[in-house]
N, C-alpha and C positions, 0 to 999 in steps of 0.2 A: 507393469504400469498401473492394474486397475489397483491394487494393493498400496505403492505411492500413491497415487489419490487419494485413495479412502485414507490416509494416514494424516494427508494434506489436507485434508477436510476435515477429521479430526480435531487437527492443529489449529488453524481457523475457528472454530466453533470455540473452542477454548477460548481463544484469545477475546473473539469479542465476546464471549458469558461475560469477560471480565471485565468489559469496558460499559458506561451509559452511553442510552442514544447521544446524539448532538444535541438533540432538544433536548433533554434531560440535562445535560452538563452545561447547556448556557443558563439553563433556570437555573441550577447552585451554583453557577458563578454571579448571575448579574436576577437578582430577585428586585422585580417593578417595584415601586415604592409604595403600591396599595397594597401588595402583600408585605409588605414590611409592618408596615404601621399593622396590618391585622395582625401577624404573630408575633408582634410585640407585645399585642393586648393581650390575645391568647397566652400566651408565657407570661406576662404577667399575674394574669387571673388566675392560672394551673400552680406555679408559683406561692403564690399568694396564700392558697390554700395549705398549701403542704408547709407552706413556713420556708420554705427555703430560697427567697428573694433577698440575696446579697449583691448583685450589682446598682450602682450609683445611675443616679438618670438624669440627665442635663437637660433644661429645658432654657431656652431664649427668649424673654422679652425687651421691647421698646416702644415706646409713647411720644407722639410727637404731634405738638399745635401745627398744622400747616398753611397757618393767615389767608385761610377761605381759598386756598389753591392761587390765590392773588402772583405769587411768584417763583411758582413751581412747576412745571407738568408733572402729573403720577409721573409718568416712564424716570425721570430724572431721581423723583423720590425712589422710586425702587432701586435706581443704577447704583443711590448712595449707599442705598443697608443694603446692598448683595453682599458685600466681605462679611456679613455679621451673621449668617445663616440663622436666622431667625428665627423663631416658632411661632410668635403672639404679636403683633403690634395693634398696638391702641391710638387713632386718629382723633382729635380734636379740631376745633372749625376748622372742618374738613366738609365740602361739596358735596352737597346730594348725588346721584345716580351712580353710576359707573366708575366714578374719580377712583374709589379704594381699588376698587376690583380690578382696575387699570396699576396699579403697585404692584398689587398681587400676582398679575401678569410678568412680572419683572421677576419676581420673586418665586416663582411656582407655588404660591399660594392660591389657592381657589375659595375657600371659606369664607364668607365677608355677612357681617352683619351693621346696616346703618340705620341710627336713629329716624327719626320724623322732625322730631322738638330743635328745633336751630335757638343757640344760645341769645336770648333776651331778643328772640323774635330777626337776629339780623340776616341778613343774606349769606348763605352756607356756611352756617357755622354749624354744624352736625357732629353729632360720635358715631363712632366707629369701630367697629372689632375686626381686624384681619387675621384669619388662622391657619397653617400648613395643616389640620386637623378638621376635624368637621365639628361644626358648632350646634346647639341644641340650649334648650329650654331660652329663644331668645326672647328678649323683653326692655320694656324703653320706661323707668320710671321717672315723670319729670315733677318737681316741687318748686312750689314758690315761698324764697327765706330770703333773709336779707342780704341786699344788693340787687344785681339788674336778674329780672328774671325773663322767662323761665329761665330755670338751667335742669338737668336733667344727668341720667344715667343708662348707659349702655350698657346691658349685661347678656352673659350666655355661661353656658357650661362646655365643658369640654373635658374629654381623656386625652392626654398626651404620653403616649412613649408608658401607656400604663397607669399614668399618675391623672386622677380625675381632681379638675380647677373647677372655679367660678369665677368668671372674668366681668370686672366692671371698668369701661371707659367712660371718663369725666369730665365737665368742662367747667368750673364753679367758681363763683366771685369771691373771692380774699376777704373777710372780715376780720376786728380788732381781736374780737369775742368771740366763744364757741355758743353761745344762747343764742336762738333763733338763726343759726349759721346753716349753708348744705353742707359745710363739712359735718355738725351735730344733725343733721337729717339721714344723711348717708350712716353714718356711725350707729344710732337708735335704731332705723328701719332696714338697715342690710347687713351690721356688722355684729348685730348683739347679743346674737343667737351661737353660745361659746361652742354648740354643736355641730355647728358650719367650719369646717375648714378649708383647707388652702385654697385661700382666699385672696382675689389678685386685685386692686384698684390702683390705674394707671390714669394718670390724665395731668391735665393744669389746673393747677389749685387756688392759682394766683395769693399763696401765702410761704412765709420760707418755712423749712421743716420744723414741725411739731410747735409754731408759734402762731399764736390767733386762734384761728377757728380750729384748728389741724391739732390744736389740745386735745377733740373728741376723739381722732383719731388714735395717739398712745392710749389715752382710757379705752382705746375697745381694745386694745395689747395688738393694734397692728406694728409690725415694724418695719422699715426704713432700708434701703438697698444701702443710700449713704453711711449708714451707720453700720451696717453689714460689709462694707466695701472699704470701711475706715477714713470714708473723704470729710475731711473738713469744708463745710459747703459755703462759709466764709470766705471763702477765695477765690468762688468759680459762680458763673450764671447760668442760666440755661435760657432768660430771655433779654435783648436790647429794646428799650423803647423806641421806636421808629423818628418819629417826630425829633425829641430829644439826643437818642442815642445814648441815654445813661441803660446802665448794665441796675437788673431788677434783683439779681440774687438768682438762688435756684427757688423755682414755682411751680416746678414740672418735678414729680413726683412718682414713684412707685412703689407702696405700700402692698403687706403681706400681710398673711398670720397662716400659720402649720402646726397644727398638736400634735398631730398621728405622725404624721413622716415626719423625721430629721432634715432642716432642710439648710441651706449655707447659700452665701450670696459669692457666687465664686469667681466674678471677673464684671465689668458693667464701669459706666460714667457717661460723663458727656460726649457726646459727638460734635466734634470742634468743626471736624470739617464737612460739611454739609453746603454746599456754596454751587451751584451751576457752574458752566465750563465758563469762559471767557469770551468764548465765540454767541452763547445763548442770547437769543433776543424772545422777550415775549413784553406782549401790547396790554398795556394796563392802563387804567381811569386813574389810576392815584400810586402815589409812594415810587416813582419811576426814580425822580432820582434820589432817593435815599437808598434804594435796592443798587445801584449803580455806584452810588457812595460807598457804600458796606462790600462791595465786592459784588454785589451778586448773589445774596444766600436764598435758598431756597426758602425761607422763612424769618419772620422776626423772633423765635424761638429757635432754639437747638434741642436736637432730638435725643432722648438718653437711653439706655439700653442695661439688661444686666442678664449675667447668667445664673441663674440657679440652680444647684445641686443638691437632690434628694438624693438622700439615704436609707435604704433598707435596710437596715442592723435589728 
């Protein structure tokens, strides 16, 4: 008997050498999401160095005017972009306090970065940075050019998935001309520096692409998801005028520029449907029934979105 034991004991000790704890084998199965993001940067940086970073990295952005929260709750805003898993979204008259950070909540995003400057002085009209990443060097620069002022910019920096951004969200008024324009203020004092790359400004421009002020823009070699995407923006809006209900064109924009990384616009457009449930009621001073007419949208803007994929070759 004592000999089968010792044999049985034996046998046993083998087996579990062979096996990890329990703890152990839930952490390689199921790693929390801040260990994630940390040795993704690690592996990238380790990588990086050695030169041998050849996997692609997807990152998600979206930008969306949300008419001062007038006919949205956050919670609703985030229920719509949850199918779009996200990384970056860019808020314009978007409500002071908590409004973003309440998205983010929907979204398991926690990062949030929001202006001070509300465009041309009105009642929450702010920007906004929302990041599943953690945000750094934030900063709010606002100028006054022609049309209604102020207007301003939301910026921060950030690593994603590896790839270090600088993000600016915008809220600026459309002119004919690029002289004395924010889109030529933005262009000289943030984009002109050809040693600054990947480089993200998201927001409403209130001009259609690359025409008017948004000239400054091509001359600083940013470019265009539309034109990365192949969409003819002749045919599509991204805002209705309330009052009227005519269709503006597309105004709502996401410009780039990447010298070092390869970088591709690989999936993105409008977000058609964006619209509260049917059952939604929320108590507003104005535009009740035109929101009521229109269906219900969460906005007089539609929200657009793109993927981008960088290349390590």
């Amino acid at each position: 008997m004592k000999s089968i034991s010792r044999i049985t004991l034996m046998i046993l000790f083998v087996l579990q050498a062979g096996q990890a704890p329990a703890s152990e084998r839930s952490l390689k199965e199921k790693v929390p999401a801040p260990s994630i993001v940390s040795s993704a940067n690690n592996d990238y940086a380790s990588n990086k160095n050695k030169g041998n970073l050849t996997a692609n990295t997807k990152i998600r952005f979206a930008t969306y005017n949300v008419l001062f929260g007038l006919w949205a709750k956050p919670e609703s805003v985030g229920k719509m972009f949850k199918p779009y898993n996200l990384d970056v979204i860019c808020f314009n008259e978007v409500p002071h306090g908590n409004w973003t950070l309440r998205v983010g909540r929907e979204l398991g995003m926690k990062h949030v970065h929001v202006g001070k400057v509300s465009s041309a002085n009105h009642k929450d009209k702010y920007k906004s940075i929302l990041s599943r990443f953690p945000l750094r060097d934030k900063s709010e620069v606002a100028f006054d050019s022609k049309g209604w002022k102020p207007a301003s910019v939301v910026t921060a920096r950030t690593n994603i998935k590896g790839v270090p951004l600088t993000l600016y969200s915008t809220h600026i008024p459309g002119q004919p001309d690029v002289e004395n324009s924010a889109a030529s203020f933005i262009s000289k004092k943030m984009l002109s520096d050809p040693h600054d790359d990947n480089l993200f400004v998201l927001g409403d421009f209130n001009n259609l692409l690359f025409e008017g002020a948004l000239k400054a823009f091509k001359e600083a070699g940013m470019k265009s998801i539309w034109h990365g995407l192949s969409i003819n923006t002749d045919s599509i809006s991204t805002h209705r005028h309330i009052e009227s209900g005519n269709e503006s064109g597309v105004i709502d924009h996401i410009f780039y520029r990447s010298t070092k990384i390869k970088v591709k616009v690989t999936n993105g457009g409008v977000i058609e449907k964006a619209y509260n449930s049917a059952e939604q009621e929320i108590e507003m001073d104005r535009y009740k029934k035109e929101w009521l007419k229109y269906g219900k949208p969460l906005s007089d803007h539609r929200p657009i979105w793109a993927e981008f994929t960088f290349m390590h070759d």
